[in-house]
Every structure is written in structure tokens, then in C-alpha cells.
The first five atom37 places (N, CA, C, CB, O) and aatype in JSON, in Angstrom:
{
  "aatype": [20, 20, 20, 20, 20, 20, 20, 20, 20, 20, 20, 20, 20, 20, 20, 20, 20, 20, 20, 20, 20, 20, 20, 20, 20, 20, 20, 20, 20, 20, 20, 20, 20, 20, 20, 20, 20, 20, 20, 20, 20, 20, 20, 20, 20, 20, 20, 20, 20, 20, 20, 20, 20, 20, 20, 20, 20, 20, 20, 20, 20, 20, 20, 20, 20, 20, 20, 20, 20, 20, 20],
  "atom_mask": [
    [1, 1, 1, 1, 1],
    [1, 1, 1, 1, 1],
    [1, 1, 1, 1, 1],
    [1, 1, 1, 1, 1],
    [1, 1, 1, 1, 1],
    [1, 1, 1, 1, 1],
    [1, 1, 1, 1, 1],
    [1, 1, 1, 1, 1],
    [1, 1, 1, 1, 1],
    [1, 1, 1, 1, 1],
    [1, 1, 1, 1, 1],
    [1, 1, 1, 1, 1],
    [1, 1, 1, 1, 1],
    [1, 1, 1, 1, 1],
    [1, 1, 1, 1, 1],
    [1, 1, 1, 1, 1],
    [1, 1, 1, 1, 1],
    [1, 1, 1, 1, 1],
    [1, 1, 1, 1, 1],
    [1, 1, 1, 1, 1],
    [1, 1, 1, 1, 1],
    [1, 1, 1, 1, 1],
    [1, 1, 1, 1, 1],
    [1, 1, 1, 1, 1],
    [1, 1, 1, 1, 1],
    [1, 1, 1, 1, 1],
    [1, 1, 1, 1, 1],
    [1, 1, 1, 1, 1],
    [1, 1, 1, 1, 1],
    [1, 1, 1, 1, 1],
    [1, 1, 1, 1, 1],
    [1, 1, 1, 1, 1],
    [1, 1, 1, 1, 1],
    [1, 1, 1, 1, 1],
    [1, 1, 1, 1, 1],
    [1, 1, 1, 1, 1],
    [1, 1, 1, 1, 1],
    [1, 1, 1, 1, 1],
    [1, 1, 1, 1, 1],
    [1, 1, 1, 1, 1],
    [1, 1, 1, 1, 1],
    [1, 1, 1, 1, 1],
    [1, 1, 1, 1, 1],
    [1, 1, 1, 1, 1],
    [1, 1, 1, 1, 1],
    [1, 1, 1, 1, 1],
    [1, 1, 1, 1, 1],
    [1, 1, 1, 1, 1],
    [1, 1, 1, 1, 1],
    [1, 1, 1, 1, 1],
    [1, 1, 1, 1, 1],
    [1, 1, 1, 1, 1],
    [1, 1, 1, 1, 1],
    [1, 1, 1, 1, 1],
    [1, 1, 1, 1, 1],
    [1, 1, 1, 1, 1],
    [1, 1, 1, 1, 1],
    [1, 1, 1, 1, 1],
    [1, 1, 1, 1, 1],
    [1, 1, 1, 1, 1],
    [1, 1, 1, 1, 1],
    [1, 1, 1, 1, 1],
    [1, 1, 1, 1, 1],
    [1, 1, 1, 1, 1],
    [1, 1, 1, 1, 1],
    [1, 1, 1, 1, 1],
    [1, 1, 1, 1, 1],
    [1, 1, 1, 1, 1],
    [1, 1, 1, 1, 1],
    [1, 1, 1, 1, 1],
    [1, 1, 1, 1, 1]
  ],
  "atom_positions": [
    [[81.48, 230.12, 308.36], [82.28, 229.02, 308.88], [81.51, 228.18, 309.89], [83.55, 229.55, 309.51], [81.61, 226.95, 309.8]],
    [[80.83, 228.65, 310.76], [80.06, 228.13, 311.77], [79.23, 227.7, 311.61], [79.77, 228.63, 312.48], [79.02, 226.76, 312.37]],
    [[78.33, 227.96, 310.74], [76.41, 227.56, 309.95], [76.55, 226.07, 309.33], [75.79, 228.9, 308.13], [77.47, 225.71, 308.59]],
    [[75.7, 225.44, 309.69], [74.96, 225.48, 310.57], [75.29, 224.5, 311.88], [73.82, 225.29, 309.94], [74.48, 223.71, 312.36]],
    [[76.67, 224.73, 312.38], [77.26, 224.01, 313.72], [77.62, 225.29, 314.28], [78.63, 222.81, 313.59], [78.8, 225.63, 314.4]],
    [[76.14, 226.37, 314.79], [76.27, 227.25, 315.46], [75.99, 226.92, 316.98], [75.58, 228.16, 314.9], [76.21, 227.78, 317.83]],
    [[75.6, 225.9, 317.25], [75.25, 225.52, 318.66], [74.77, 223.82, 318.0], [73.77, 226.75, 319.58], [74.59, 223.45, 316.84]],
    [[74.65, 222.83, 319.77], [74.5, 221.84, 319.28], [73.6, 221.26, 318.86], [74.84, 221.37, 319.71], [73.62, 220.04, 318.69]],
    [[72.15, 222.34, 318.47], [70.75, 221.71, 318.09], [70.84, 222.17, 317.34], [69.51, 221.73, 318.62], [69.66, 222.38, 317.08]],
    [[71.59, 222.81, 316.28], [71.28, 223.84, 315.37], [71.23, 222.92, 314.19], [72.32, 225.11, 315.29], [71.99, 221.96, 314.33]],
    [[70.63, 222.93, 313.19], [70.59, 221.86, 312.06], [70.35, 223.27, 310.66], [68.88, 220.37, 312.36], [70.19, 224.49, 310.79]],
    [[70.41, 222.54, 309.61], [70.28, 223.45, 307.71], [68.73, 224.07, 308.0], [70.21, 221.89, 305.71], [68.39, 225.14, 307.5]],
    [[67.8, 223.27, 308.86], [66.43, 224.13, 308.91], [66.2, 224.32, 310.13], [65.17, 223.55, 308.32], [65.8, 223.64, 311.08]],
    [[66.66, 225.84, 309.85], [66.68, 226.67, 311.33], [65.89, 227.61, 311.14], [68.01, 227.3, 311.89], [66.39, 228.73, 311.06]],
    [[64.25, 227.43, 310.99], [63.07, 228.48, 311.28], [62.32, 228.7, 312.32], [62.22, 228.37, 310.58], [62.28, 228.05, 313.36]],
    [[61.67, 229.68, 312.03], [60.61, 229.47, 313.11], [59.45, 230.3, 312.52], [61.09, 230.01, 314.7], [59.13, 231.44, 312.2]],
    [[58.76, 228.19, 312.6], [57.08, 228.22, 311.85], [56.31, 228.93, 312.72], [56.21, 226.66, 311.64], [56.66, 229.3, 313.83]],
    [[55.04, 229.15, 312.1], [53.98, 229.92, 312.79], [53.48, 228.27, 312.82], [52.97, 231.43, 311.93], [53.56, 227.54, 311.83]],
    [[52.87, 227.79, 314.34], [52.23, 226.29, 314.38], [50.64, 226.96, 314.14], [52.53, 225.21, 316.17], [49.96, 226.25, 313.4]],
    [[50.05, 228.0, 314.55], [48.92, 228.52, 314.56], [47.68, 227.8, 313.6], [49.24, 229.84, 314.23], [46.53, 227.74, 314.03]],
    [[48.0, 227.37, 312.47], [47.03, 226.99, 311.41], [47.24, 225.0, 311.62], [47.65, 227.87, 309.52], [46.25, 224.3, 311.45]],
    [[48.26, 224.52, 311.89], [48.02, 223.65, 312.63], [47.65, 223.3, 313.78], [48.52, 223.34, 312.56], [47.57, 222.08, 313.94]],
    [[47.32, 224.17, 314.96], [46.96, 223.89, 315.9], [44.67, 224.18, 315.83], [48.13, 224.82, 316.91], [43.72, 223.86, 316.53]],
    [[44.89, 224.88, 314.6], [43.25, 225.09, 314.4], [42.88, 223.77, 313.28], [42.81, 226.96, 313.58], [42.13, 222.79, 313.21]],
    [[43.65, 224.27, 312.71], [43.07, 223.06, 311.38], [43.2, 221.39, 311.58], [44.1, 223.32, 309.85], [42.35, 220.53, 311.33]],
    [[44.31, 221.25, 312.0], [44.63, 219.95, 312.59], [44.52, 219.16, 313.95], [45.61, 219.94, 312.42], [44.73, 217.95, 314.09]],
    [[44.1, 220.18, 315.05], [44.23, 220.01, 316.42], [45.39, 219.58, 317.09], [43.4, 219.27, 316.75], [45.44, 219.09, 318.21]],
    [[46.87, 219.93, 315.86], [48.06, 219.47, 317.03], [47.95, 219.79, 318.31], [49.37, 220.0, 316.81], [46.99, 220.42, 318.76]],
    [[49.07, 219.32, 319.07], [49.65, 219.87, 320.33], [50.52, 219.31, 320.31], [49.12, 219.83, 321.52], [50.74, 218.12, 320.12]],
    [[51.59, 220.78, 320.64], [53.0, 220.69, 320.99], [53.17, 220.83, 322.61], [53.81, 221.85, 320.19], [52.55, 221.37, 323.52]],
    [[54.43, 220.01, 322.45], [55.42, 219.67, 323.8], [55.67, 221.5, 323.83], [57.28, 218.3, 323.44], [56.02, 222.26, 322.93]],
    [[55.3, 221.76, 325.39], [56.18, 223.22, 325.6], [57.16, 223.23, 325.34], [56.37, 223.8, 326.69], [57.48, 222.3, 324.6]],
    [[58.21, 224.16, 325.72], [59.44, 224.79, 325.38], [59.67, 224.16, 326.78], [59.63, 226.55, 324.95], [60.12, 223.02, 326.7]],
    [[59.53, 224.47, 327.68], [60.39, 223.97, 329.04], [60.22, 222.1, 329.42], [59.59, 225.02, 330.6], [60.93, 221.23, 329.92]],
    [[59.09, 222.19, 328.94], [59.1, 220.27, 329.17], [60.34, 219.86, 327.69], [56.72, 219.23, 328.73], [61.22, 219.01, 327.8]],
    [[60.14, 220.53, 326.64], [61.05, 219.9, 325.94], [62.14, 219.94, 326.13], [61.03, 220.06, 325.0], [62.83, 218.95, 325.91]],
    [[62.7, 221.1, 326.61], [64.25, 221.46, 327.84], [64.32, 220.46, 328.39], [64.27, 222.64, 329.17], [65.01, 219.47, 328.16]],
    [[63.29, 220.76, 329.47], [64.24, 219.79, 330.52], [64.24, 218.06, 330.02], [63.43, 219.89, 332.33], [64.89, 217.2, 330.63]],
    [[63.44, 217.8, 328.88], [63.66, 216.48, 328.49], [65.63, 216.24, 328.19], [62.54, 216.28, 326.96], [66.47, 215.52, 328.73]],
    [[65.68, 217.04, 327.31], [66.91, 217.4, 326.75], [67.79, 217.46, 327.63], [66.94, 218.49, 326.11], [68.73, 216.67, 327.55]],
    [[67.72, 218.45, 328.76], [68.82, 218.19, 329.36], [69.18, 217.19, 330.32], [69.04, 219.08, 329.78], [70.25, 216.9, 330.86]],
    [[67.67, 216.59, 330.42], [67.79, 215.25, 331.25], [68.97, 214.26, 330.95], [66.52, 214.44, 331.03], [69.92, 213.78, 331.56]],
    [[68.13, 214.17, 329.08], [69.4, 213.35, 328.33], [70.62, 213.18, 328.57], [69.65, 213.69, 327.31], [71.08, 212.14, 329.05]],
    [[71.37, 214.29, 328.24], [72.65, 214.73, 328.03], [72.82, 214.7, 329.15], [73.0, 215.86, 327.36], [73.94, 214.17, 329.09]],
    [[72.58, 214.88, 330.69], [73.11, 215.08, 331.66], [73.42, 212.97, 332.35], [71.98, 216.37, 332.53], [74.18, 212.34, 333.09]],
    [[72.37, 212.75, 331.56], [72.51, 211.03, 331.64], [73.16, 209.99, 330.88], [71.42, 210.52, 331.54], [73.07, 208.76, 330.97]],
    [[73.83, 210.75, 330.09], [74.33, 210.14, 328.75], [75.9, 211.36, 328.78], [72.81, 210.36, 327.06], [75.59, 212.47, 328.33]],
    [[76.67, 211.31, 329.01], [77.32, 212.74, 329.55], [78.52, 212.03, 327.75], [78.33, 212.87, 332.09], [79.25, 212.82, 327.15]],
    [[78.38, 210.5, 327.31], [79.57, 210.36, 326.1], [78.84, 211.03, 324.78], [80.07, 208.48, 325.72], [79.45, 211.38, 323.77]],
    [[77.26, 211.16, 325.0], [76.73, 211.3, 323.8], [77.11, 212.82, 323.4], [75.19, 210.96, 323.85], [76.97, 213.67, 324.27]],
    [[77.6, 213.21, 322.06], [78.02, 214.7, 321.85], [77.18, 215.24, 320.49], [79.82, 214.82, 321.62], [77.24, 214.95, 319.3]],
    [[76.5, 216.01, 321.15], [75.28, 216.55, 320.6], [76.34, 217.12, 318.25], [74.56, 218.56, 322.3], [77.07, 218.11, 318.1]],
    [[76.11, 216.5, 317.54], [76.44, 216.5, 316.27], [77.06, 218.21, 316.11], [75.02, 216.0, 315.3], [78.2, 218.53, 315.78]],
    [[75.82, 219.19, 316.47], [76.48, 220.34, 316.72], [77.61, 221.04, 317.16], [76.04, 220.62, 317.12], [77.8, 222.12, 316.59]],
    [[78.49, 220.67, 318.09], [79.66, 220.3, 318.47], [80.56, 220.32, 318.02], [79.75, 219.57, 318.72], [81.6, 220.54, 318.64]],
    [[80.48, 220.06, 316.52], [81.85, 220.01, 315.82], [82.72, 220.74, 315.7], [81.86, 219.84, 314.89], [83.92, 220.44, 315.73]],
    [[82.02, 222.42, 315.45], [83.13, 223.58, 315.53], [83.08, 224.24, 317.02], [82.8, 224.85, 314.32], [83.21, 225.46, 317.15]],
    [[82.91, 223.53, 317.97], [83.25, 223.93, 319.41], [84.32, 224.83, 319.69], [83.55, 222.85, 320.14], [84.33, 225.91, 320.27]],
    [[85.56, 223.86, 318.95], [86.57, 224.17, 319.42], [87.07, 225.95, 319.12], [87.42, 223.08, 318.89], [87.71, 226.82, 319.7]],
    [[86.35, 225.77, 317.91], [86.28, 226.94, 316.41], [85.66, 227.94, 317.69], [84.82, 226.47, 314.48], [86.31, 228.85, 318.21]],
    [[84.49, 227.61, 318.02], [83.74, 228.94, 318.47], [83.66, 229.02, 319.67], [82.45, 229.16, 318.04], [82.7, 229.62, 320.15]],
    [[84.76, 228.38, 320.59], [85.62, 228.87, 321.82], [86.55, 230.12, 321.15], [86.69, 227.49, 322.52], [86.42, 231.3, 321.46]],
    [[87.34, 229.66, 320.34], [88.92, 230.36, 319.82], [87.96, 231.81, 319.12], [90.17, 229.04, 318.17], [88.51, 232.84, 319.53]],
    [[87.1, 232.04, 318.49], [86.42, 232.86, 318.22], [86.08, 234.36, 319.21], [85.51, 232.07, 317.97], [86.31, 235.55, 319.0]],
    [[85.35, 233.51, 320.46], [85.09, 234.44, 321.34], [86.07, 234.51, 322.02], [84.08, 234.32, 322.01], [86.23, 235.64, 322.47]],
    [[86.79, 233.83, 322.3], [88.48, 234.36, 322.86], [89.04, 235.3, 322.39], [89.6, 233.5, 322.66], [89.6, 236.12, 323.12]],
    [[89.03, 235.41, 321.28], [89.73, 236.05, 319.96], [89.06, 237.72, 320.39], [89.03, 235.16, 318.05], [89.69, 238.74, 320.69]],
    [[87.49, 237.49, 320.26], [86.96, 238.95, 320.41], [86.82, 239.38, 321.97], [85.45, 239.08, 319.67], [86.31, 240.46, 322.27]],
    [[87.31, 238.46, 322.97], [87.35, 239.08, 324.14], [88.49, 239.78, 324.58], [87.07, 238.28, 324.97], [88.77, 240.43, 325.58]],
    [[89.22, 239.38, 323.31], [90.84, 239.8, 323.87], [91.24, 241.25, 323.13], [92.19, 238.42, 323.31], [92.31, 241.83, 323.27]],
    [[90.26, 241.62, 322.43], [90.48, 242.64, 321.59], [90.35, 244.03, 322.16], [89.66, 242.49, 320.56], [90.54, 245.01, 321.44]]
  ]
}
């Protein structure tokens, strides 16, 4: 029911690549994990109408963990 509006970044391609053979073969470079955070939450904390697409079953997966806290 939840997949893939399990959280609000969550999208149909939810892996996690090995970057390793691009970072030799190609010389990428990736944005860290915490600079890309706090980009993100910069956003959203500046934009407070924008609602991240993920969102949709919010309501769903409040009533969910309610559901199993009450058990």
C-alpha cells in the first residue's frame, strides 16, 4: 500500500548503486550525504507550501503506526 510513497524522497528506483567504477573510470564526484541534507532541508524549511510528492500516504502511515502503537 505504501511503495513507493514510503517517505517523501522515496521514488519506483529505490537502490543503492555501488558509484565506485564511476568514480575511477569516469572521475565523478558526488555531493556528500550531509551537504546534500542540509541542501534539502534548507529547501523545505524555506519553501514550508512546497509538499515533498512523497507525502501522499502521510495520512495512511500516521494511522498505521498509531494502529501498531496501540496494540
Amino acid at each position: 500500500k505504501l511503495l513507493p510513497n514510503c517517505s517523501p524522497f522515496s521514488g519506483l528506483w529505490m537502490s543503492g548503486l555501488d558509484n565506485r567504477r564511476s568514480k575511477q573510470e569516469l572521475a565523478m564526484v558526488y555531493t556528500p550525504l550531509e551537504s546534500c541534507l542540509r541542501s534539502i532541508v534548507s529547501y523545505y524549511k524555506s519553501n514550508p507550501q512546497v509538499v515533498p510528492e512523497g507525502y501522499a500516504t502521510r495520512n495512511l502511515e500516521l494511522q498505521l503506526a498509531t494502529e501498531r502503537m496501540n496494540v
